[in-house]
N, C-alpha and C positions, 0 to 999 in steps of 0.2 A: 602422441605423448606430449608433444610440446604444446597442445592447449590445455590439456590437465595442468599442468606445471603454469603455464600463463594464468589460466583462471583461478587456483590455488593459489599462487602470489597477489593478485588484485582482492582474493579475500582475506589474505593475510593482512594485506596493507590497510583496508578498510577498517578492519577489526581493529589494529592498533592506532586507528586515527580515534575511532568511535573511542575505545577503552583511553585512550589519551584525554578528548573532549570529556567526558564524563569527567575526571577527575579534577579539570578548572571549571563544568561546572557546579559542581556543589558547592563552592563558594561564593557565586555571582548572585548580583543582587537583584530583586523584581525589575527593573528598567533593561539588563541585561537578556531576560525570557525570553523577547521576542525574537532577538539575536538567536540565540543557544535554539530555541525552536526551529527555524529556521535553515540552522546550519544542519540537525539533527536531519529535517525534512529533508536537505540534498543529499542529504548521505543514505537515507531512505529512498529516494529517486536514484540513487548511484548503484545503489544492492541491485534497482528492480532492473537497470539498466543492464547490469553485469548479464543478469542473467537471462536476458532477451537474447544476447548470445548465442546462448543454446538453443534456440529454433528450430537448428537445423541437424538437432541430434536423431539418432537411430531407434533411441526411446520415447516409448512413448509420456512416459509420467515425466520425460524432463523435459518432452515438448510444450506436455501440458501446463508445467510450472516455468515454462519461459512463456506461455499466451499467460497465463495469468500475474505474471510480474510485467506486462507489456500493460495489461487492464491498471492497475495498480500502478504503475507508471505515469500511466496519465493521467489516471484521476485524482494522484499528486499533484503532478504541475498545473491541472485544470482547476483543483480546489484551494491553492496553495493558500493564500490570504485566509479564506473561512476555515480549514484545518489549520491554522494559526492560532487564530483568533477563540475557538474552540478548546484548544490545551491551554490558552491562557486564560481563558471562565471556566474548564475543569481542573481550572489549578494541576494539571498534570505535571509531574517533580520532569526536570531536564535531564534526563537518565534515556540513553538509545533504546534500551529494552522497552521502558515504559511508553515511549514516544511511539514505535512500531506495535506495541501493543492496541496503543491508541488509534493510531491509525488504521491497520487491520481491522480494529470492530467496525469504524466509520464504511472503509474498501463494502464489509462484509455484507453490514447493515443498509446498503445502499446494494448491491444484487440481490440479497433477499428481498427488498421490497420491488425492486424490478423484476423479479422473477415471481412472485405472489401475483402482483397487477397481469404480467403476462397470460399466467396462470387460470386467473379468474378471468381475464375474456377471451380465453381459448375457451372457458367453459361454456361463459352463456353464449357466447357462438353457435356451442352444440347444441344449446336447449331452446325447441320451440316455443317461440314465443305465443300470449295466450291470443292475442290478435290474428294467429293464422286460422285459415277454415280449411278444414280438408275435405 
């Protein structure tokens, strides 16, 4: 009981920092983006973090979304400058929803193409090639 209650407070607390941010920044001006982006991003890394947490739950769809907030995790901190750099040439507004939006496609669009690639040379793996003689 007392990790529900722990983990429920840490997403309370997050939610009104995000809902707080948001609202200084709709005022900030373009030299400020990179800042507000940024901060957006740790707070994004701080969700994924929360929820790595959960690892070691009984369930399994919340084991699965604490390994896949661990992926997401890191390929935050790993990408952090280029996902910067990307919301401020998609002129992405500094809003958490839209940021996490943003981010998730990039997370997303980057497994599908590792998982297609994978994909396609598990196949020609299978398929003999025309050089063999039998």
């Amino acid at each position: 009981m007392k990790t529900k209650a722990t983990i429920f407070s840490v997403l309370m607390v997050t939610l009104t920092l995000i809902f707080g941010f948001n609202v200084m920044c709709e005022e900030s001006n373009p030299g400020q983006e990179a800042k507000a982006y940024a901060y957006l991003l740790d707070q994004y890394i701080a969700n994924c973090d929360a929820k790595i947490e959960m690892k070691n739950s009984k369930l399994d769809n919340v084991r699965r979304a604490a390994a896949i907030a661990e992926l997401k995790s890191t390929f935050a901190k790993t990408y952090r400058k280029e996902l910067i750099n990307s919301m401020i040439q998609d002129e992405i507004k500094p809003k958490s929803y839209k940021v996490q939006v943003h981010l998730n496609d990039r997370f997303y669009s980057l497994v599908r193409s590792n998982v297609q690639a994978h994909i396609s040379d598990r196949f020609f793996s299978l398929v003999p090639s025309k050089k063999s003689t039998l």
